[in-house]
C-alpha positions in Angstrom: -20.6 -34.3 -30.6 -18.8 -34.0 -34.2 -20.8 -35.4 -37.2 -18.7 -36.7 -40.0 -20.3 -37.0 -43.6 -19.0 -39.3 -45.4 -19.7 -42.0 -48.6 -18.7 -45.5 -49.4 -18.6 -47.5 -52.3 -20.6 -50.7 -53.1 -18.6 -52.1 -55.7 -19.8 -54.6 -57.5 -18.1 -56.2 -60.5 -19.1 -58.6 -64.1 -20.1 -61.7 -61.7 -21.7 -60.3 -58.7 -19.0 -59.8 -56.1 -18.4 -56.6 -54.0 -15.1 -55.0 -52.9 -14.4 -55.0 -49.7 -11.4 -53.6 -48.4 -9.3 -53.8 -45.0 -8.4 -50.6 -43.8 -4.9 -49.9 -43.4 -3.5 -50.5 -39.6 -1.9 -47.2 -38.9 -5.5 -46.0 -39.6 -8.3 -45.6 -36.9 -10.8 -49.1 -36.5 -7.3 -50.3 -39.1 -7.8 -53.8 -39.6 -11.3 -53.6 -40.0 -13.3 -54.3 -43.4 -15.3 -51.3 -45.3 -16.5 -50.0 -48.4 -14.1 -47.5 -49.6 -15.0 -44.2 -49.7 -14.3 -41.0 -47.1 -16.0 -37.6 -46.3 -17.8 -35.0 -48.2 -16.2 -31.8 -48.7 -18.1 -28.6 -48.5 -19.9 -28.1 -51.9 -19.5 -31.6 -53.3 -22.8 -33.9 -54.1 -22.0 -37.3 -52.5 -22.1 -38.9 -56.3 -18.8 -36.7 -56.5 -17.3 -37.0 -53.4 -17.9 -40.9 -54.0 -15.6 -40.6 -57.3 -13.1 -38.5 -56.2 -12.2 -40.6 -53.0 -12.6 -43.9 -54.6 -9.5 -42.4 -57.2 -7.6 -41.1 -54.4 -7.5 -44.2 -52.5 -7.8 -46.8 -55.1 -6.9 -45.2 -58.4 -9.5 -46.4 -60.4 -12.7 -44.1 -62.2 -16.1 -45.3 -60.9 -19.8 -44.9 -62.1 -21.9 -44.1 -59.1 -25.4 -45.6 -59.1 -28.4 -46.3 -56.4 -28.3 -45.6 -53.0 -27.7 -48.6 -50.6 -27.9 -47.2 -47.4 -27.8 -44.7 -45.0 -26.6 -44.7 -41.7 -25.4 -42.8 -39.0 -23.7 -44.9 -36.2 -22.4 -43.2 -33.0 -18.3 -43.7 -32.0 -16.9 -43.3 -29.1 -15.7 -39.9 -30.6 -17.5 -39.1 -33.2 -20.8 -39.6 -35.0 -20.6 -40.8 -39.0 -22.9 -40.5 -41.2 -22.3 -43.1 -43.7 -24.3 -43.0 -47.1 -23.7 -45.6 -49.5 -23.9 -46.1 -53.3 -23.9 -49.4 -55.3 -21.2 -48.5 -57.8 -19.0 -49.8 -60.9 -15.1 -49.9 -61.9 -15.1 -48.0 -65.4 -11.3 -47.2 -65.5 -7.7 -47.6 -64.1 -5.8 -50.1 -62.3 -6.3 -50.8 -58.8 -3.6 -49.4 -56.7 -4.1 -49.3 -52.7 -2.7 -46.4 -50.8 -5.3 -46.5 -47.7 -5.9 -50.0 -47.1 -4.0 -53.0 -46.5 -6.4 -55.4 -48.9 -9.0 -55.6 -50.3 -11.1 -58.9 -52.0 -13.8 -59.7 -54.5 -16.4 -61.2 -52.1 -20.0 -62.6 -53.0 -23.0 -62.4 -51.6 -23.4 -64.4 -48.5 -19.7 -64.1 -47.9 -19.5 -60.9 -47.0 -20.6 -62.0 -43.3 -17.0 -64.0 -43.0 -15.1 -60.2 -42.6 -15.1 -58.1 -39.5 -16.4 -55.1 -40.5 -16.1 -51.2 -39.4 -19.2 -50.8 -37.3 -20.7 -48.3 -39.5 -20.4 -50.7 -42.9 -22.6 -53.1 -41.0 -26.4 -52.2 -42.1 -25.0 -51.8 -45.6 -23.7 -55.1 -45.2 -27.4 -56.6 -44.0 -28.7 -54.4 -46.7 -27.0 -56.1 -49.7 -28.1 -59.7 -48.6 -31.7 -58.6 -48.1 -31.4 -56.9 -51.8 -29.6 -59.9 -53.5 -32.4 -62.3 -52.1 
């Protein structure tokens, strides 16, 4: 079975919310809520890989911080292995290009999305930490 690395992005902004964005429906699981991100290329430290997908699919610079989580949840097709990093906006303007929306939810909230299977645990994780 196929193992995809890949990284996500806790976002969190000046009054505690987090990003969460809907992935684009032409995408695979599209519709579904995550924390941007995407996989690791060969040689790249997830803190980099983290910042260079978060400006291709969002346009904006990001300062990578903690780890959150890390998962690996099994597909139908393939195995991710998801690691995630709290994170914060320090340039650029917003500009979507692989998902369809995205919001500014708070803690607590986060629960009212339907989320990508894999984004769930870091989902639990963030309400545990927050409490």
């Amino acid at each position: 079975m196929k193992i995809v690395h890949v990284v996500g992005a806790v976002i969190e902004n000046e009054q505690g919310q987090f990003l969460c964005a809907k992935r684009a429906a032409h995408l695979s699981m599209g519709g579904l809520w995550e924390f941007p991100g995407g996989k690791i290329e060969r040689g790249e430290s997830h803190q980099a890989a983290l910042k260079r997908e978060i400006l291709e699919e969002l346009g904006v610079g990001i300062a990578v911080g903690e780890l959150v989580e890390d998962v690996v949840h099994q597909y139908e097709h393939v195995k991710v292995h998801l690691i995630t990093f709290i994170a914060k906006i320090v340039n650029g303007e917003m500009v979507l290009k692989d998902h369809d929306e995205v919001r500014w939810m708070q803690r607590g909230k986060l629960y009212e999305l339907e989320w990508a299977p894999a984004d769930v645990p870091t989902v639990e994780r963030i309400d545990v930490v927050g409490e």
